[in-house]
C-alpha positions in Angstrom: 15.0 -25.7 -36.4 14.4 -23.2 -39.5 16.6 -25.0 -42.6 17.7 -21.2 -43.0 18.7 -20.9 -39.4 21.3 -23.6 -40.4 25.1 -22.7 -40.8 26.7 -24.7 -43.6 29.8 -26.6 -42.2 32.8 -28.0 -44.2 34.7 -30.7 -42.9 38.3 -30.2 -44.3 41.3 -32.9 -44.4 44.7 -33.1 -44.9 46.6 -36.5 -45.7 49.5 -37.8 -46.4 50.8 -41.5 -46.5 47.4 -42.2 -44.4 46.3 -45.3 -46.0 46.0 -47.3 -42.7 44.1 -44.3 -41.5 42.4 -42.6 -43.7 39.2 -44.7 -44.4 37.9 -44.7 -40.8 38.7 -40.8 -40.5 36.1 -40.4 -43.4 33.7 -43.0 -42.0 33.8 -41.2 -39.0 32.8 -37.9 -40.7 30.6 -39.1 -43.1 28.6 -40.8 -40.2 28.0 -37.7 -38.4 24.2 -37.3 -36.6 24.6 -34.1 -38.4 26.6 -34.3 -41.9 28.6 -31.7 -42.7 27.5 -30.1 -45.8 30.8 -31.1 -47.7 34.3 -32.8 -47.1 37.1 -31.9 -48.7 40.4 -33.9 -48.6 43.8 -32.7 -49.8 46.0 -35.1 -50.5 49.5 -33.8 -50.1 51.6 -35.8 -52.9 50.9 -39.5 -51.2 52.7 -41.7 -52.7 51.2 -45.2 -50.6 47.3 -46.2 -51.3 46.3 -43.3 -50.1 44.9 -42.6 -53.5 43.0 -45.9 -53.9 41.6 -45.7 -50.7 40.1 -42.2 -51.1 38.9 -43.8 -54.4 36.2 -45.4 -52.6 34.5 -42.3 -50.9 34.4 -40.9 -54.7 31.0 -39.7 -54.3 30.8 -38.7 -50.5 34.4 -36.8 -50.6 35.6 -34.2 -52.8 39.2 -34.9 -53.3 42.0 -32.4 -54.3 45.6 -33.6 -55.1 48.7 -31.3 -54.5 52.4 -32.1 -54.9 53.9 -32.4 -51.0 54.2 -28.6 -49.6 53.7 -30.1 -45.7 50.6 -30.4 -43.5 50.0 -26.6 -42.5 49.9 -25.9 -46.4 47.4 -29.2 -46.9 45.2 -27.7 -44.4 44.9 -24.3 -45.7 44.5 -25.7 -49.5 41.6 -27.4 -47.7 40.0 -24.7 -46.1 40.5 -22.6 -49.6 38.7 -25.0 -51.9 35.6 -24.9 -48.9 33.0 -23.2 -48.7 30.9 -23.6 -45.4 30.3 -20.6 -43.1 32.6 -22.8 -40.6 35.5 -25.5 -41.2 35.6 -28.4 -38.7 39.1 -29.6 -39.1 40.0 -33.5 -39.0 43.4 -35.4 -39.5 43.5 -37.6 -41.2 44.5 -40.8 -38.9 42.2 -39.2 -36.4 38.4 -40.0 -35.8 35.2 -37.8 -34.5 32.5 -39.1 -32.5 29.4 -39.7 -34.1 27.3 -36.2 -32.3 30.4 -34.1 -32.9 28.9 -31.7 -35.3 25.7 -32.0 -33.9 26.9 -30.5 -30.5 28.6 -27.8 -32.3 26.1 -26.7 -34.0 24.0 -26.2 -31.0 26.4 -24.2 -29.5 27.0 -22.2 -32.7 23.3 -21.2 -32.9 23.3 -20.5 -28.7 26.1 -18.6 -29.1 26.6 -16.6 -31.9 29.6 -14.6 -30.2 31.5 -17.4 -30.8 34.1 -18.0 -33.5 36.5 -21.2 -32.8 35.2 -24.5 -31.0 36.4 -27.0 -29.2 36.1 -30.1 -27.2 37.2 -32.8 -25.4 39.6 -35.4 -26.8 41.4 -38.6 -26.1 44.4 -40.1 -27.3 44.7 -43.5 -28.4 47.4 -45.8 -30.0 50.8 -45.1 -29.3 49.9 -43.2 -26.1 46.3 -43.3 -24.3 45.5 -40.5 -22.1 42.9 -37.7 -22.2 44.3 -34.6 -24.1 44.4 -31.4 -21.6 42.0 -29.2 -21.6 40.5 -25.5 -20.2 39.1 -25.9 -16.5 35.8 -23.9 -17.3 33.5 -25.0 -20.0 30.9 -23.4 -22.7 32.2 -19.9 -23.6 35.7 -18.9 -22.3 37.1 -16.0 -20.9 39.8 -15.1 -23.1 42.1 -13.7 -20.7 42.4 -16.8 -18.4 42.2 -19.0 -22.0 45.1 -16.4 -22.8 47.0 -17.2 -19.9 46.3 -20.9 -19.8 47.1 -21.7 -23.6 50.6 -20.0 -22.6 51.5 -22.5 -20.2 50.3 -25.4 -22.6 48.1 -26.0 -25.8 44.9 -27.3 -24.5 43.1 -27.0 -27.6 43.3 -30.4 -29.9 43.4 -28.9 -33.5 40.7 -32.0 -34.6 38.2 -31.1 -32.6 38.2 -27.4 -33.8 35.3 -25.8 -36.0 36.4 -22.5 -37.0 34.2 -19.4 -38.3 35.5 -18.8 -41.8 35.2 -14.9 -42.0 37.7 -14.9 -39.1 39.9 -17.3 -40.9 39.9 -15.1 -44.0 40.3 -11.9 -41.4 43.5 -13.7 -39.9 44.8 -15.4 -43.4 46.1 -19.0 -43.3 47.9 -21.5 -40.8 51.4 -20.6 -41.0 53.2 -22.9 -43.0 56.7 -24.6 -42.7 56.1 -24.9 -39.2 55.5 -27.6 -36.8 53.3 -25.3 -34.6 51.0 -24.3 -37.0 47.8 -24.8 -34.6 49.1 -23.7 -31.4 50.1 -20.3 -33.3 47.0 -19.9 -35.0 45.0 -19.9 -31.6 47.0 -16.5 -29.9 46.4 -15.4 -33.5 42.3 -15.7 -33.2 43.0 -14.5 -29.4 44.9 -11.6 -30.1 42.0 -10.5 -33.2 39.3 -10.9 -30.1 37.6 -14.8 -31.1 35.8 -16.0 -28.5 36.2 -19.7 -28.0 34.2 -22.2 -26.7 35.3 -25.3 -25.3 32.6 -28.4 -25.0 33.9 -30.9 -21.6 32.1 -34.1 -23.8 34.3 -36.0 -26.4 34.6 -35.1 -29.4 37.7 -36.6 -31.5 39.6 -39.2 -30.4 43.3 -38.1 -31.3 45.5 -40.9 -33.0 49.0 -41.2 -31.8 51.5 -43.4 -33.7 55.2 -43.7 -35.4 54.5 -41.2 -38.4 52.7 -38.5 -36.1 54.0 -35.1 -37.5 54.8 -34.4 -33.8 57.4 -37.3 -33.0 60.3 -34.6 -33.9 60.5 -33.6 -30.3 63.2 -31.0 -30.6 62.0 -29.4 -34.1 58.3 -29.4 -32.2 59.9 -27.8 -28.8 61.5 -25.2 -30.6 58.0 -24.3 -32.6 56.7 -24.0 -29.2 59.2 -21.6 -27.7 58.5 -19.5 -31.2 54.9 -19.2 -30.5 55.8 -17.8 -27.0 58.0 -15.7 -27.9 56.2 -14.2 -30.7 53.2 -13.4 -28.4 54.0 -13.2 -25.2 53.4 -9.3 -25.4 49.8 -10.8 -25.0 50.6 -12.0 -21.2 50.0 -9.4 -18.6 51.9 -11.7 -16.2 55.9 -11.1 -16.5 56.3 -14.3 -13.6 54.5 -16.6 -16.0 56.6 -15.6 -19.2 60.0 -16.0 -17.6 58.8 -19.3 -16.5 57.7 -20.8 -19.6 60.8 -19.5 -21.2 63.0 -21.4 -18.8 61.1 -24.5 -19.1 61.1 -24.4 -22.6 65.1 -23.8 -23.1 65.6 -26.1 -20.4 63.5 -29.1 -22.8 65.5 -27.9 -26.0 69.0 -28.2 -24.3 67.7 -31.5 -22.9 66.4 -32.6 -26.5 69.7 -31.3 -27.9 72.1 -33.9 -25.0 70.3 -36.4 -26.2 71.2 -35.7 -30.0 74.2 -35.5 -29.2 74.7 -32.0 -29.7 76.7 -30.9 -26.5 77.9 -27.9 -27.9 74.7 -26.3 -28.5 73.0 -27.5 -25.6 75.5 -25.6 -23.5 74.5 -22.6 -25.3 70.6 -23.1 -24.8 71.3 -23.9 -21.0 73.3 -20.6 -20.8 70.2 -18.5 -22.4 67.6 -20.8 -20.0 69.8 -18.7 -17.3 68.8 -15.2 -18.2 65.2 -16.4 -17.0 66.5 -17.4 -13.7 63.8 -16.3 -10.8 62.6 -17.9 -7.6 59.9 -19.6 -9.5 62.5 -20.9 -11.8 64.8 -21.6 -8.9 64.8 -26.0 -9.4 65.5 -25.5 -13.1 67.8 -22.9 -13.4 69.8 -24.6 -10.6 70.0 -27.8 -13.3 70.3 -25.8 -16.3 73.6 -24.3 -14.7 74.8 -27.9 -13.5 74.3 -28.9 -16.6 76.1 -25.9 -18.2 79.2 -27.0 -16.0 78.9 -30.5 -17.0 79.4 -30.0 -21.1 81.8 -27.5 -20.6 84.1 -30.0 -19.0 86.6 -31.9 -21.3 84.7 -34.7 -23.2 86.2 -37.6 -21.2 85.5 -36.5 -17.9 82.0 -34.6 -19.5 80.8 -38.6 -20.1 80.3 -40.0 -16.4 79.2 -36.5 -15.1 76.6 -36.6 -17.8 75.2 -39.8 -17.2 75.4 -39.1 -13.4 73.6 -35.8 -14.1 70.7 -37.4 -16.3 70.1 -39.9 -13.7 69.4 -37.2 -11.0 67.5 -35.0 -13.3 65.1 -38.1 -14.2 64.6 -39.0 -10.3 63.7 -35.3 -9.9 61.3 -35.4 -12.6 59.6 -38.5 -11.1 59.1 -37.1 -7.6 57.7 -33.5 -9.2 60.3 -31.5 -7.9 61.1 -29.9 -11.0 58.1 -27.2 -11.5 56.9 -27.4 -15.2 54.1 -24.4 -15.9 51.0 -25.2 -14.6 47.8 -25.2 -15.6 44.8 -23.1 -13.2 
């Protein structure tokens, strides 16, 4: 391969309180068949060893230190003080298989269309399961990837490498936000990126206690803003009622269990305006539920519980419909 024919790629990191994690993330990029042609870890305000464990990749790692601002704005500090034609983003209590960027590459210089990619991943730790993914393979069509990424994210954010002139085209991950990534990916669909998704694995995907994405409800509700903010992208009126009804349905659920019955009635009651055949299972418990917190709070108690225990034995046997993926 011609040295020139080579594009430079940047592997980018954001940490925080990552000291148990941190090290094998690096060894795991440092050790790639193909090295990345810089890493550059922000540290956003650590206040464990982080510090003294970057201390040790001094001369492998650039380093850049930030007072805490969140992950989103880690990331894009990251990307900023980078300078490869593409970023390949890694947590930092996640690790990449050792052909990662080798396999991208390839497919960067077969496919110069394409502007985001992707792969396979697994999840490991707290839960250990293979992270969804796109049914075809190589490069997508975005319409289907549209439709698909509506009904669930299926891209796993550390096993993206992203073209930098469309990141500087689209501007930084939105920050503040627990769905930075899943926003980010309508946002390269609706500027025409093409993605490409690679079935082989690339990151294995660390799940543990201090996971940004343990707040459930505040990570539901960042969902439900990503589809409402772009689901003038779906074509498909059916499938955006249904996603809205399963995601209102979650919050409310999210919100009994937080003990926040007055709000969850009010989030059942909206999940209703989405009611439709399709939606027919969920609405049906959205509106029993409804009933059930608007009863006085002594009797409210025993239907509750009596209503949680059915809903659970309907989840089990599938009979509630949750958006699928083709």
């Amino acid at each position: 391969m011609p040295e020139q024919a080579r594009p430079s790629i940047s592997a980018v990191v954001a940490t925080y309180q990552a000291e148990r994690f941190i090290g094998p993330a690096l060894e795991s990029i440092l050790g790639q068949t193909r090295p990345p042609d810089e890493v550059v870890v922000v540290d956003d305000g650590s206040t464990d060893a982080t510090a003294a464990v970057l201390e040790r990749f001094d001369d492998r790692v650039r380093v850049v230190r930030q007072p805490n601002r969140g992950y989103p704005a880690a990331m894009n500090r990251a990307v900023a003080e980078s300078s490869g034609d593409w970023v390949a983003l890694c947590g930092a209590d996640d690790l990449w298989e050792p052909r990662k960027l080798e396999w991208q590459e390839q497919a960067i210089l077969t496919h110069p269309e394409v502007d985001v990619l992707f792969g396979h991943a697994v999840l490991f730790g707290a839960i250990n399961a293979n992270h969804p993914g796109p049914a075809e393979v190589g490069v997508l069509d975005s319409r289907r990837l549209l439709h698909s990424l509506f009904r669930l994210c299926l891209v796993c954010a550390p096993s993206v490498a992203l073209r930098r002139s469309l990141y500087d085209r689209l501007g930084p991950f939105r920050e503040n936000f627990d769905g930075d990534d899943y926003d980010y990916w309508f946002r390269c669909l609706r500027a025409g990126a093409r993605f490409y998704f690679d079935p082989r694995r690339l990151v294995n995907y660390r799940r543990h206690d201090a996971n940004v994405t343990n707040n459930q409800l505040a990570v539901r509700n960042a969902v439900h803003d990503v589809h409402r903010w772009h689901a003038d992208m779906i074509d498909d009126p059916g499938l955006v009622r249904e996603v809205n009804t399963y995601d209102l349905f979650r919050i409310a659920r999210l919100l009994v269990e937080e003990g926040q019955p007055a709000e969850a009635r009010q989030v059942f009651r909206r999940t209703l305006r989405y009611a439709s055949p399709a939606t027919a299972s969920t609405s049906l418990r959205a509106l029993a539920w409804t009933v059930v917190l608007s009863l006085p709070e002594a009797a409210r108690a025993g239907a509750g519980t009596a209503l949680v225990t059915l809903s659970r034995a309907v989840e089990r046997n599938g009979l509630v419909r949750r958006p699928a993926v083709p």
